[in-house]
C-alpha positions in Angstrom: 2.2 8.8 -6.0 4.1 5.5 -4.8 4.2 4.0 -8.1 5.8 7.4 -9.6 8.2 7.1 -7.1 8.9 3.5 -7.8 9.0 4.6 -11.9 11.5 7.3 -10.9 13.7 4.9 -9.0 14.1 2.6 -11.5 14.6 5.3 -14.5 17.3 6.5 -12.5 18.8 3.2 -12.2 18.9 2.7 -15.4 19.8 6.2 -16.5 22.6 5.7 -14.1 23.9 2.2 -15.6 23.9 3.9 -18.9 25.7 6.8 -17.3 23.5 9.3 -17.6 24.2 11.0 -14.2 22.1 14.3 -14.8 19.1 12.7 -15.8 19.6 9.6 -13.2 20.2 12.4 -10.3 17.2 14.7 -11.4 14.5 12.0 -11.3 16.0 10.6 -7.5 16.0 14.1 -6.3 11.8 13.9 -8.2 11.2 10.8 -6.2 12.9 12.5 -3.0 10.1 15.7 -3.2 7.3 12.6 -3.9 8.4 10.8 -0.8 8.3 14.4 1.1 4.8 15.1 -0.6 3.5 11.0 0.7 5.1 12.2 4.1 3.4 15.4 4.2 0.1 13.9 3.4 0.0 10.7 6.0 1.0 13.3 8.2 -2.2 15.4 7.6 -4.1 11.6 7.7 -2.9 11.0 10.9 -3.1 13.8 12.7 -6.8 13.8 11.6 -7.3 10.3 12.6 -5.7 11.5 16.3 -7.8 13.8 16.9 -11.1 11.6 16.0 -9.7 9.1 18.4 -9.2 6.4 15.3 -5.0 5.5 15.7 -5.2 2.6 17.9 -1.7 2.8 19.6 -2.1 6.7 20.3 -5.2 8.0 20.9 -6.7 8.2 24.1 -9.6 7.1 24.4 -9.8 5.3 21.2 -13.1 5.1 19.6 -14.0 1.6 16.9 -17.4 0.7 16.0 -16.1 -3.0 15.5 -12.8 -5.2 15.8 -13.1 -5.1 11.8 -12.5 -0.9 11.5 -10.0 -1.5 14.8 -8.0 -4.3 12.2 -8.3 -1.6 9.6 -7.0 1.3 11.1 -4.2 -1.1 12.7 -3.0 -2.0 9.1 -3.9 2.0 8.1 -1.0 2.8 10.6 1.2 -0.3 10.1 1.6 -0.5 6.1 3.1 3.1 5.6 5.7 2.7 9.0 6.8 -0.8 7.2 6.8 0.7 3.3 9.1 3.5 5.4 11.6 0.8 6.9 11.6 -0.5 3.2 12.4 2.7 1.9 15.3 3.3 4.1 16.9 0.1 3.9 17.2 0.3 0.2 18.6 4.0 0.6 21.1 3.0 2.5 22.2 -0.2 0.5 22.2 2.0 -2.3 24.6 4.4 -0.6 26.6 1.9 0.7 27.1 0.4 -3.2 28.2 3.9 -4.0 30.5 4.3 -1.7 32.5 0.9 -3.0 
């Protein structure tokens, strides 16, 4: 689902460069309902997770059989919050470029 994102992205870059604004705007507003649909489904994740006691910085008690699955889950819950901050800071350069 990422990668198809990523794919529409760039299409739409380059749609856009060879100013082809309908296409370019149809595939960021297809890459805006995958984003929703990644969002919709980590939500799911973790509130399953939660209530199994498995997300390390908000479940209470939290339950690991080993520091290995405690690492995992850590990374689980890191990687998506850091591909997130990623996300946003390209939306915003790219809005920022538009507006010049």
């Amino acid at each position: 689902m990422l990668l198809t994102f990523s794919v529409c992205v760039a299409l739409s870059v380059y749609l856009a460069h060879a100013a082809r604004i309908r296409p370019a705007v149809r595939l960021l507003v297809a890459a805006a309902v995958l984003v929703l649909l990644f969002l919709c489904i980590k939500g799911v994740e973790y509130r399953t997770e939660y209530s199994e006691g498995l997300l390390p910085l908000f479940s209470r008690p939290v339950r690991f059989l080993s520091s290995a699955a405690k690492l995992f889950m850590d990374l689980f819950l890191i990687s998506p919050a850091l591909h997130a901050v990623h996300v946003t800071i390209g939306i915003v350069q790219a809005m920022d470029a538009r507006s010049c």
